[in-house]
N, C-alpha and C positions, 0 to 999 in steps of 0.2 A: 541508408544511414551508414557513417563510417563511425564506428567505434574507436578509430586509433587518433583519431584527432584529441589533441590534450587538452583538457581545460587550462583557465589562466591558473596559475595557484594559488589565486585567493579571489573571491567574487565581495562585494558588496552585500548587506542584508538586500539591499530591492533586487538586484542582481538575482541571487539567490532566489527567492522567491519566486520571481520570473520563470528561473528557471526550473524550479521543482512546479510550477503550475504546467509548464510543458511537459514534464514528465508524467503529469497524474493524467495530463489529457493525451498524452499518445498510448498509456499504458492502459484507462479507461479504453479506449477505443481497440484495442488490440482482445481484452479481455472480451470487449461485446461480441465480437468476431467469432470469439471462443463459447457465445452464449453463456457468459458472465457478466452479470449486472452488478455494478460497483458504485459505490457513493463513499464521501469521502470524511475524513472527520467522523469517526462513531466510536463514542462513549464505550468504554468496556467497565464492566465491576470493577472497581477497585480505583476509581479515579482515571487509569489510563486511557488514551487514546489514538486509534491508528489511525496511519495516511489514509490509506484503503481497505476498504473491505468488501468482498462480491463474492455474491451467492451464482451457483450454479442451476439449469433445472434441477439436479438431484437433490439439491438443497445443501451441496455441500463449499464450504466456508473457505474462501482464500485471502489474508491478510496480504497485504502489500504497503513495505515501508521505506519511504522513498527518499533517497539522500543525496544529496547534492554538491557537498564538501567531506574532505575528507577526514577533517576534526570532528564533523556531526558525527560521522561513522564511528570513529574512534572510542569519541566519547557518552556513547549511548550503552548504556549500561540498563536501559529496559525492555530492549529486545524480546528478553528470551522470555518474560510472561504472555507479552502476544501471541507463543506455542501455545496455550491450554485453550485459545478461543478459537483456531479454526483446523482446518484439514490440512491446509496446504499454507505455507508460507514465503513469500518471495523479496527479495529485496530490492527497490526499483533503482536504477543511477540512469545521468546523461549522457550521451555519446562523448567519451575521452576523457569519461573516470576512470581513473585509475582501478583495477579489479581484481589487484594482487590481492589487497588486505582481504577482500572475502572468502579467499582458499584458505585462510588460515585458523585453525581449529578452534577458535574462541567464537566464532559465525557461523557453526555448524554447516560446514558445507555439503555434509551427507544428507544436511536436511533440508536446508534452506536452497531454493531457486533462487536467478538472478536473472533480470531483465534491463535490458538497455533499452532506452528510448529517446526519441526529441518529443516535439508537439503534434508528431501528424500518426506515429506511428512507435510500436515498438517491437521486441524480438525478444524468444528466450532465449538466455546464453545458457543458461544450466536450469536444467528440472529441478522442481521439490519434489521430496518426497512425501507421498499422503500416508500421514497416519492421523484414523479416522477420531474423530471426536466423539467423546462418550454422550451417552444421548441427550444426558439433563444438560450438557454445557451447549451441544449443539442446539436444543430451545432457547436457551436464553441467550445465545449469539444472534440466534435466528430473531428472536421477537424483540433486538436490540437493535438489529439492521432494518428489520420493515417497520417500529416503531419510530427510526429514526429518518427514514424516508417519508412515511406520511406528515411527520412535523413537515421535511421542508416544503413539502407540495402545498400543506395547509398555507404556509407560511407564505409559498409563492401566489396561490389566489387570493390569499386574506393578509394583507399583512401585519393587520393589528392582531391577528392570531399570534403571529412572535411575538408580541409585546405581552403575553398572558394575557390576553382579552377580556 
């Protein structure tokens, strides 16, 4: 992967998408590595919802939110609730984002990791740091993530199961 190659400075919505689907699937794969299983799209209290989220053996919670442009970054102003639902939190981009704006103190960079990635693979550029979740948040992170993986599995042998059957 070269990280120094630049993106164009402005993509397409299908573009985009494209490419943050490459990002979830090298940064999935990179986390399995890590013996972290990640699913994507999960529901948090309060209406929100993250790119990523993956449990560890220990059972412990890593969001991963992944950005593709550098207006989504800018103008994402709900970040910082995604801190109260996991242990670790990382910010995912594509090779030849720009990664100045995430040293700068509005992105907690004391706290937040950053990972680059294409579609096949990714890398950490900077650690999170863990600070651990309190127990009742980490249950219902926990039975919010394997709640929402059994739907899709259901969903994937039955498919009128999505439909409310």
């Amino acid at each position: 992967m070269n990280a120094h190659t630049p993106l164009p400075a402005s993509l397409t919505p299908e573009a985009e998408a494209l490419v943050a689907a490459d990002v979830v699937r090298g940064v999935c794969r990179m986390l399995l590595r890590h013996d972290c299983v990640a699913i994507s799209e999960v529901p948090l209290e309060g209406g929100r919802r993250v790119d990523l989220m993956a449990l560890d053996a220990r059972g412990n919670i890593v969001i991963v939110e992944i950005k593709v442009s550098r207006a989504d970054l800018l103008g994402d102003a709900k970040w910082p609730e995604y801190l109260g639902h996991c242990d670790r939190f990382f910010w995912a981009v594509p090779q030849g984002f720009d990664l100045r704006p995430l040293d700068q103190p509005h992105f907690l960079p004391e706290r937040t990791g950053l990972i680059v990635a294409d579609r096949y693979d990714a890398a950490v550029a900077r650690e999170a740091a863990t600070v651990p979740l309190a127990a009742p948040a980490r249950r219902k992170a926990t039975l919010a993530f394997a709640r929402r993986a059994g739907r899709r599995l259901l969903g994937m042998l039955d498919p009128d199961v999505a439909d409310g059957f």
